[in-house]
PADREN-519922 format. One record per residue: residue number from 1; x, y, z of N, C-alpha, C in turn. Coordinates in Angstrom, 2 decimals, always signed. Layout:
% PADREN-519922
+-----+---------+---------+---------+---------+---------+---------+---------+---------+---------+
!  nr !     npx !     npy !     npz !    capx !    capy !    capz !     cpx !     cpy !     cpz !
+-----+---------+---------+---------+---------+---------+---------+---------+---------+---------+
! NUM !       X !       Y !       Z !       X !       Y !       Z !       X !       Y !       Z !
...
+-----+---------+---------+---------+---------+---------+---------+---------+---------+---------+
This chain:
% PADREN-519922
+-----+---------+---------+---------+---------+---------+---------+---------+---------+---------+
!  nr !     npx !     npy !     npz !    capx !    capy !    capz !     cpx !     cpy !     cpz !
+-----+---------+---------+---------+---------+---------+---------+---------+---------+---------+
!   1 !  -37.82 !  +61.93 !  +24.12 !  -36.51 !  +62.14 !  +24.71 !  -35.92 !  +60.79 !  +25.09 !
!   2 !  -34.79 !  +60.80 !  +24.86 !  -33.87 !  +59.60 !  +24.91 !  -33.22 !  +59.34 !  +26.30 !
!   3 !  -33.81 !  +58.25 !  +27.42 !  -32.99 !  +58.16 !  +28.47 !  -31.93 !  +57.86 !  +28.72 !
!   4 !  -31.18 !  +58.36 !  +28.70 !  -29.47 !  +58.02 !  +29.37 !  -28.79 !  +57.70 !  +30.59 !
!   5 !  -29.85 !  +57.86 !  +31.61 !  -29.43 !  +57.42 !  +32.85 !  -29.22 !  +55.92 !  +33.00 !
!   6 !  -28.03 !  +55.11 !  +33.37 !  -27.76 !  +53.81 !  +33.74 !  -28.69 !  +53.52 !  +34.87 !
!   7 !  -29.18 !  +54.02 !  +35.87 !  -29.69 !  +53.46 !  +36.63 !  -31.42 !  +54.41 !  +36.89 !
!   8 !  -32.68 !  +53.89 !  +36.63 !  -33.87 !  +54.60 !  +36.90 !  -33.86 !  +55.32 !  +38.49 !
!   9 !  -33.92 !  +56.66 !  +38.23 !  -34.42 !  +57.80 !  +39.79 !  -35.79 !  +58.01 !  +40.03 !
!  10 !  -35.95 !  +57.88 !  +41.45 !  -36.76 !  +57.66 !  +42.20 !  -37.49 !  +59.20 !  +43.01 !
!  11 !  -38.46 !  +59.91 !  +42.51 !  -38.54 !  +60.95 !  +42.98 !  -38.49 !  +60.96 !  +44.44 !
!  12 !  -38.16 !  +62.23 !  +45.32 !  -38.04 !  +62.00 !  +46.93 !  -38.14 !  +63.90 !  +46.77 !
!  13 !  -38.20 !  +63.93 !  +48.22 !  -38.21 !  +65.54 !  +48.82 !  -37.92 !  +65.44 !  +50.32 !
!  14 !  -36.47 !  +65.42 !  +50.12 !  -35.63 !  +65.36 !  +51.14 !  -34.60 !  +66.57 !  +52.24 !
!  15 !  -34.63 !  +66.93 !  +52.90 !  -33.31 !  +67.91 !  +53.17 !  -31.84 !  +66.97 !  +53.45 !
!  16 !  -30.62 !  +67.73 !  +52.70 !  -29.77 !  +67.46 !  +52.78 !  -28.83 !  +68.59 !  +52.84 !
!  17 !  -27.41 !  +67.86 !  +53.50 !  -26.46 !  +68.57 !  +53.68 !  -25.18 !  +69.21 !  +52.48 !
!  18 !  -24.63 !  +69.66 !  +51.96 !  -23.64 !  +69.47 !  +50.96 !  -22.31 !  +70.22 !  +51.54 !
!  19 !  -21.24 !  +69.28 !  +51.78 !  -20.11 !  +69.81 !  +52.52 !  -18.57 !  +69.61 !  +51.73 !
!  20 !  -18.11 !  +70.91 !  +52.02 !  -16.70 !  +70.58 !  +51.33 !  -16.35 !  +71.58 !  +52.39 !
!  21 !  -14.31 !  +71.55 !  +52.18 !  -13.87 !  +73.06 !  +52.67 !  -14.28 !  +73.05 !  +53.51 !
!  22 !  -14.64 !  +72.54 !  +55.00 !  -15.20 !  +73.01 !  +56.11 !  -16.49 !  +73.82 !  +56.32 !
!  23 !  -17.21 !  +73.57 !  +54.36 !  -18.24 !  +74.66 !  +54.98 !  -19.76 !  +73.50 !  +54.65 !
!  24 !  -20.67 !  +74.15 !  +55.04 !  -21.90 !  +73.29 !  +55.29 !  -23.13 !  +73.93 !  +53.86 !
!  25 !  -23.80 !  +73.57 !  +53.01 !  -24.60 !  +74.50 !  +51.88 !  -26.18 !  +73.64 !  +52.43 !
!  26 !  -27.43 !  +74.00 !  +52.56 !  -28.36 !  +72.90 !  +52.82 !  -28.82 !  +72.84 !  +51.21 !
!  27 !  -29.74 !  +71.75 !  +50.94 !  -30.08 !  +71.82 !  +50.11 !  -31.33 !  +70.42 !  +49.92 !
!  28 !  -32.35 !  +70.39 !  +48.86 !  -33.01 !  +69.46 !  +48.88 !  -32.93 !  +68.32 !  +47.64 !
!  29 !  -33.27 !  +67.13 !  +48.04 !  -33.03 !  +66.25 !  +47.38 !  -34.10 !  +66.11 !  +46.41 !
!  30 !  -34.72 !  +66.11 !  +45.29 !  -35.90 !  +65.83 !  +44.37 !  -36.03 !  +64.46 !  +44.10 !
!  31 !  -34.44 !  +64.10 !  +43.49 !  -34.50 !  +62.70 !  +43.33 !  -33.39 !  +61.87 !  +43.03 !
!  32 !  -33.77 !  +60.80 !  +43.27 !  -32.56 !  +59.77 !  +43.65 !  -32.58 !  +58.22 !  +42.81 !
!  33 !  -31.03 !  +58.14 !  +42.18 !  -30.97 !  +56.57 !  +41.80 !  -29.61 !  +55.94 !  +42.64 !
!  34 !  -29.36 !  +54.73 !  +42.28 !  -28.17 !  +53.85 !  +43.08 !  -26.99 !  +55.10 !  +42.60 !
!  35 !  -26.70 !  +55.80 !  +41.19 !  -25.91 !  +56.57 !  +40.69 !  -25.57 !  +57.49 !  +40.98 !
!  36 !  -26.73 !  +58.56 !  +41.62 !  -26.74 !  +60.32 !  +41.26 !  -27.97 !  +60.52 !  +42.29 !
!  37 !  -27.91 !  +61.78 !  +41.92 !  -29.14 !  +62.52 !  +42.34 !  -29.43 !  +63.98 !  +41.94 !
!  38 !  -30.71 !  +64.62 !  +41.83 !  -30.61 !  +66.21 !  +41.49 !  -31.33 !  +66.87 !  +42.55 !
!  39 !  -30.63 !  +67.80 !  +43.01 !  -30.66 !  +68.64 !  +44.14 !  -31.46 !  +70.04 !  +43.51 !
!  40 !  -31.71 !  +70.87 !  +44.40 !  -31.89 !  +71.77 !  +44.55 !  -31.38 !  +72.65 !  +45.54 !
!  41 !  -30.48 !  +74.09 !  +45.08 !  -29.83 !  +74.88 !  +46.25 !  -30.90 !  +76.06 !  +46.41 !
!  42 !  -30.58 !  +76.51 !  +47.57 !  -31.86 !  +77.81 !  +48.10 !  -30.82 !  +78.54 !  +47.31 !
!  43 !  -29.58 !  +78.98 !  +46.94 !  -29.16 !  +80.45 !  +46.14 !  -27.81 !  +79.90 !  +45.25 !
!  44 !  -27.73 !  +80.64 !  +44.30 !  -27.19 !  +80.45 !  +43.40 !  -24.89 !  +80.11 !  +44.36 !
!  45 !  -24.44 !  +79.16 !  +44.13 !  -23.45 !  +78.93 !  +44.99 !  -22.28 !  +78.33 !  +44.42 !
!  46 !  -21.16 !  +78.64 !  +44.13 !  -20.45 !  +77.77 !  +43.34 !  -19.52 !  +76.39 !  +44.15 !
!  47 !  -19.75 !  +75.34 !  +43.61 !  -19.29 !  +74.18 !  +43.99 !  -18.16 !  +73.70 !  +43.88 !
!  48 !  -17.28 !  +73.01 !  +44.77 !  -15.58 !  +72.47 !  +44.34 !  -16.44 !  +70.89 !  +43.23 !
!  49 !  -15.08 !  +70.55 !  +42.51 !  -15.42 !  +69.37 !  +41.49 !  -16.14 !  +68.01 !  +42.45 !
!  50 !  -15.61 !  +68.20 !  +43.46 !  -15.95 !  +67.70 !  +44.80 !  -16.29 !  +67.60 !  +46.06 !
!  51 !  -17.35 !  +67.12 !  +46.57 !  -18.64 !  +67.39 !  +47.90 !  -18.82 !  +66.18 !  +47.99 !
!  52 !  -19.80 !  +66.41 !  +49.33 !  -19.77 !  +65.17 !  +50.46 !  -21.68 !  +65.68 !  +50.27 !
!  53 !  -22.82 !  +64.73 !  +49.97 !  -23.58 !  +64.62 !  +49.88 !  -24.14 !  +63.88 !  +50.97 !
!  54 !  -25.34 !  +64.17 !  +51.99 !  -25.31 !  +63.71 !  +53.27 !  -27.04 !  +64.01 !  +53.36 !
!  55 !  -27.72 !  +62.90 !  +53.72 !  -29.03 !  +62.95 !  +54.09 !  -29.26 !  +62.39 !  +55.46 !
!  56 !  -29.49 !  +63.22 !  +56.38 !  -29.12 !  +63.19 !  +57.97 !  -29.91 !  +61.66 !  +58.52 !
!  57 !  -31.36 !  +62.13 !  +58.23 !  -32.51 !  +61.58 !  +58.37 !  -31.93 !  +59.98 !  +58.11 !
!  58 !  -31.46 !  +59.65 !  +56.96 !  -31.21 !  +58.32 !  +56.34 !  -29.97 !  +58.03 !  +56.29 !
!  59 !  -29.27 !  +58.10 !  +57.31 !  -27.80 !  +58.03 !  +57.58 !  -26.97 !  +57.39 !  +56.05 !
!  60 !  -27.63 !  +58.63 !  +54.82 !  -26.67 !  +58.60 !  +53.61 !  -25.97 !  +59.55 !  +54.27 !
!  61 !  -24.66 !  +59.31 !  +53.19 !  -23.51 !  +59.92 !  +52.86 !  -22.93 !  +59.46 !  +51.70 !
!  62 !  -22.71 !  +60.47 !  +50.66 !  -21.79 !  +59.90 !  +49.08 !  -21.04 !  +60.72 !  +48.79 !
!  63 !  -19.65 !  +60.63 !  +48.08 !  -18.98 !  +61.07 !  +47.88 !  -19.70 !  +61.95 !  +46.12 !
!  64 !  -19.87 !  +62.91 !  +45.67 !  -20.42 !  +63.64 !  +44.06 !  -19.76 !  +64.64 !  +43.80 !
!  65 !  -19.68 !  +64.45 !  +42.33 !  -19.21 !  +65.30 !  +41.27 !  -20.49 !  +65.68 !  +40.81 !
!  66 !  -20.70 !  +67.10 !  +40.04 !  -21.47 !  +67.43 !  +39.08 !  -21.38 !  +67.15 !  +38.07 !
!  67 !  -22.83 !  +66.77 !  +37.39 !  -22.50 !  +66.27 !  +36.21 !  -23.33 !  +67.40 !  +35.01 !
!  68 !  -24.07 !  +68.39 !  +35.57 !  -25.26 !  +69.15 !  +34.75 !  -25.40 !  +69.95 !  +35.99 !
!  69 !  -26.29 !  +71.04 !  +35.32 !  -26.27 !  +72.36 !  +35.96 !  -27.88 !  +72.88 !  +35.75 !
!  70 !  -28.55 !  +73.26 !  +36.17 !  -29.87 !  +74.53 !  +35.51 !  -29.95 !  +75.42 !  +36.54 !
!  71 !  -29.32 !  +76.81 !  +36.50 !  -29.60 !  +77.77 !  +37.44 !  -29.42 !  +76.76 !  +39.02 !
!  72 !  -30.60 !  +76.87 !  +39.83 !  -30.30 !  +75.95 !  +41.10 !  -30.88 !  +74.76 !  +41.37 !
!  73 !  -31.03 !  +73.97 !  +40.43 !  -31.33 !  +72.89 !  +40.18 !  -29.68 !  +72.01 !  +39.62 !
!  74 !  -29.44 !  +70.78 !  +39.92 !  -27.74 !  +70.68 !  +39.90 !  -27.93 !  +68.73 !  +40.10 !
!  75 !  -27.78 !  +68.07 !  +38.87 !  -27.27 !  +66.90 !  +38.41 !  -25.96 !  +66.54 !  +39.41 !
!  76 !  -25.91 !  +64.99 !  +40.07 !  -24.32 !  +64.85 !  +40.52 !  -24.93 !  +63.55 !  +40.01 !
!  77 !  -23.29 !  +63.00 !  +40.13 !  -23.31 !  +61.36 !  +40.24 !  -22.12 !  +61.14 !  +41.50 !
!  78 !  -22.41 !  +59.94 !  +42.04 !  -22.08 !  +59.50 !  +42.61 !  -20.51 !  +59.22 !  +42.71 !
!  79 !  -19.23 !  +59.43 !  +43.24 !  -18.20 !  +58.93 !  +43.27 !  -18.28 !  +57.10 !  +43.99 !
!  80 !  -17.49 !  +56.68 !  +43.04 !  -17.63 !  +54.88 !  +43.36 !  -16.24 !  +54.97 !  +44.69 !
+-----+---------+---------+---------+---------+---------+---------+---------+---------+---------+
């Protein structure tokens, strides 16, 4: 398989926040590069093109788009 990611991800197992619309989704982090990251949601949830990605613990916060999908497993990258 052919890697395409610009920047190498770093496995992690994190809780995080995912917020748009005033509303709050939790969700966990698997893994992480300077770019993106792929999450995992506890239930199947549909997303705006745009969310606020937030790891409490590690005073992140990033602005992500989706970029890929598998059931509840969910590709973003990073807004610059």
């Amino acid at each position: 398989m052919i890697e395409k990611r610009a920047a190498q991800r770093y496995r992690v197992f994190k809780g995080a926040t995912i917020t748009f619309e005033n509303s709050g989704i939790t969700c966990t982090v698997r893994n992480m590069s300077a770019n993106g990251a792929a999450i995992d949601l506890d239930a199947l949830v549909t997303l705006p093109r745009s969310f606020t990605l937030a790891i409490t613990r590690d005073n992140f916060v990033r602005k992500c788009r989706t970029v890929w999908r598998r059931d509840r497993r969910i590709g973003l990258a990073f807004e610059q």
